[in-house]
C-alpha positions as semicolon CSV with decimal commas, in nm:
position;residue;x (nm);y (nm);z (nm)
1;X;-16,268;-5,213;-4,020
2;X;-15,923;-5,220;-3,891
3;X;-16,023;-5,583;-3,784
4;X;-16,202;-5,675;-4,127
5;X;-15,951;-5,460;-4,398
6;X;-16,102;-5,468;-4,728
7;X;-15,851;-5,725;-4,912
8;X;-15,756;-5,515;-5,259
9;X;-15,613;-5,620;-5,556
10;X;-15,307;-5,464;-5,750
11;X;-15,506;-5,489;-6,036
12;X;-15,766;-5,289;-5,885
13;X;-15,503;-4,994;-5,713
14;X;-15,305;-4,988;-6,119
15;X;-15,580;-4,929;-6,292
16;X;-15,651;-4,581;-6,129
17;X;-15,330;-4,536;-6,490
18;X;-15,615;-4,499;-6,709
19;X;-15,784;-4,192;-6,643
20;X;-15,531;-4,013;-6,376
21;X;-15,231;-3,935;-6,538
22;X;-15,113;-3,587;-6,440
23;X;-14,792;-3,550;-6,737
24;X;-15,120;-3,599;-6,957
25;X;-15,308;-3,316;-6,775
26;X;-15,593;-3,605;-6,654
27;X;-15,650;-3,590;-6,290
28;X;-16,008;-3,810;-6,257
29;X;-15,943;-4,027;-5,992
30;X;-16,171;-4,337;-6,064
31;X;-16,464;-4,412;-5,797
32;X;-16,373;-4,723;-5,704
33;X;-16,002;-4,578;-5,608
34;X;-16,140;-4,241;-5,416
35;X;-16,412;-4,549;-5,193
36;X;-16,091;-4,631;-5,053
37;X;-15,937;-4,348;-4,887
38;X;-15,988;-4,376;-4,532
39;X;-16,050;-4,754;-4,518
40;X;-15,889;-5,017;-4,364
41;X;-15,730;-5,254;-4,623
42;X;-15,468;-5,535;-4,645
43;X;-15,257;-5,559;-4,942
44;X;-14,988;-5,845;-4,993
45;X;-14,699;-5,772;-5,204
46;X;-14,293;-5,756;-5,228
47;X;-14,148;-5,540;-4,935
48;X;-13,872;-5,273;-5,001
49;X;-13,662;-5,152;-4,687
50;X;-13,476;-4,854;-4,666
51;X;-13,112;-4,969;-4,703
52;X;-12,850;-4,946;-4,378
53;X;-13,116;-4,907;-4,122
54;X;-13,214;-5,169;-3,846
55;X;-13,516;-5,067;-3,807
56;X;-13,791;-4,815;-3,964
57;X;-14,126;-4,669;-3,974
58;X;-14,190;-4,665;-4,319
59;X;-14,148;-4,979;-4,572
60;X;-14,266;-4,982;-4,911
61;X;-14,463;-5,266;-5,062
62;X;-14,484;-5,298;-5,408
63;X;-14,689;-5,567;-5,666
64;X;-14,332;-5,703;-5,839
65;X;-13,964;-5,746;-5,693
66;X;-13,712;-5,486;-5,699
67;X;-13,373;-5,427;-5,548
68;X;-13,384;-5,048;-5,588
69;X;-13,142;-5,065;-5,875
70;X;-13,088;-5,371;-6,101
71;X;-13,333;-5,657;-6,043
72;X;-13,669;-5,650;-6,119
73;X;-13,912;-5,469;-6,212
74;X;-13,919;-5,082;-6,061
75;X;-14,253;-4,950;-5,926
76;X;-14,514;-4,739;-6,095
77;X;-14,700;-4,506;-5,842
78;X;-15,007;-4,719;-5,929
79;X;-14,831;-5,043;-5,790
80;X;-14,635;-4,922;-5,514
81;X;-14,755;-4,811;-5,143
82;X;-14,558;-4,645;-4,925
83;X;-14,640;-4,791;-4,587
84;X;-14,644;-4,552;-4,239
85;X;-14,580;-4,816;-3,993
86;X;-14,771;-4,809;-3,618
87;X;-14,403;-4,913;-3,462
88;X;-14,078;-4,957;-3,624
89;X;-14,000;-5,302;-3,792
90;X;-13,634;-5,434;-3,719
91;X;-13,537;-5,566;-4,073
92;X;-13,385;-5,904;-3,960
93;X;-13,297;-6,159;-4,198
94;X;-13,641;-6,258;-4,257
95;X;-13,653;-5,895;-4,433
96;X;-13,410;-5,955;-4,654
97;X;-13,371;-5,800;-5,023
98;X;-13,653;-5,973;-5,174
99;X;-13,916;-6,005;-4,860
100;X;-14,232;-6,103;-4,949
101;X;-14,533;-6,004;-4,714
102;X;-14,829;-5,827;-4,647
103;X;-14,950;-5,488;-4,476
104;X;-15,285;-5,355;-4,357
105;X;-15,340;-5,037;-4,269
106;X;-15,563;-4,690;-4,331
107;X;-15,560;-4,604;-4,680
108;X;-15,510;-4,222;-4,828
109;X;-15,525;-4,176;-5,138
110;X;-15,266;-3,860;-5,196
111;X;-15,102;-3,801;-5,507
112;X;-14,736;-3,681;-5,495
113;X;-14,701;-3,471;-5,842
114;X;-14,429;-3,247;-5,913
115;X;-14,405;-3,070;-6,274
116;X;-14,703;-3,302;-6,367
117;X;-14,489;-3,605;-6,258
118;X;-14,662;-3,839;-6,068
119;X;-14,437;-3,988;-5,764
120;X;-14,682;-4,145;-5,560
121;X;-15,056;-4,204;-5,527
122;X;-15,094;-4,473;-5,193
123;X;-14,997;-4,434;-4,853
124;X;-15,111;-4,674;-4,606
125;X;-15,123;-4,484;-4,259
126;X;-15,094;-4,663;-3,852
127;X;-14,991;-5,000;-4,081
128;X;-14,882;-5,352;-3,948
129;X;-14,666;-5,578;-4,136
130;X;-14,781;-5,913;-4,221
131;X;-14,520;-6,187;-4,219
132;X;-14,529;-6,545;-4,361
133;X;-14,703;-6,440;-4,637
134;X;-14,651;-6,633;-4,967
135;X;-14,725;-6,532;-5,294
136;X;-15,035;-6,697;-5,507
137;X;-14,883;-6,833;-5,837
């Protein structure tokens, strides 16, 4: 429920790699991936901000760091959600390049492919950001 999320794993979400992978013509998206679509989960992870906005609706939040360019490690589709926020988030300093934080939200499973490129696989719809969140080492 929106008040209970399912908690999910990145492990769990990435392994949805080994049977759907559309440049490989395989589009069986695994059972345990397609039980989630339309639940209520929470997912913690490294936030991403679009750049020279003070506020947005949309944030992604992703299982390692990255800047959007240099440092880090860039997203796959299968580690990465992009994250439809209820209201708009002012980024403020305690969003800053490397944020780390959580999110729950209604999840849809909706794969983005173009020319058998896969762009995207998560969105988490009507989402709230979760903030002073640390990581588990």
């Amino acid at each position: 429920t929106e008040d209970e999320p399912y908690r999910v794993s990145w492990e769990c979400l990435a392994s949805a790699s080994k049977t759907f992978l559309p440049r490989l013509n395989e589009f069986e998206i695994p059972q345990r991936i397609a039980l989630l679509n339309g639940k209520w989960l929470r997912i913690d992870g490294f936030l991403a901000f679009p750049l020279m906005v003070a506020e947005s609706k949309e944030v992604m939040i992703m299982l390692n760091q990255w800047d959007g360019c240099c440092i880090g490690v860039p997203p796959t589709a299968y580690d990465a959600i992009e994250v439809k926020l209820r209201t708009p988030a002012k980024r403020t300093s305690a969003h800053a390049l490397f944020s780390y934080g959580g999110a729950t939200g209604k999840m849809r499973v909706d794969p983005y492919i173009e020319q058998r490129f896969l762009g995207g696989l998560y969105v988490l719809d009507d989402a709230s950001l979760l903030t002073n969140i640390q990581p588990e080492l």
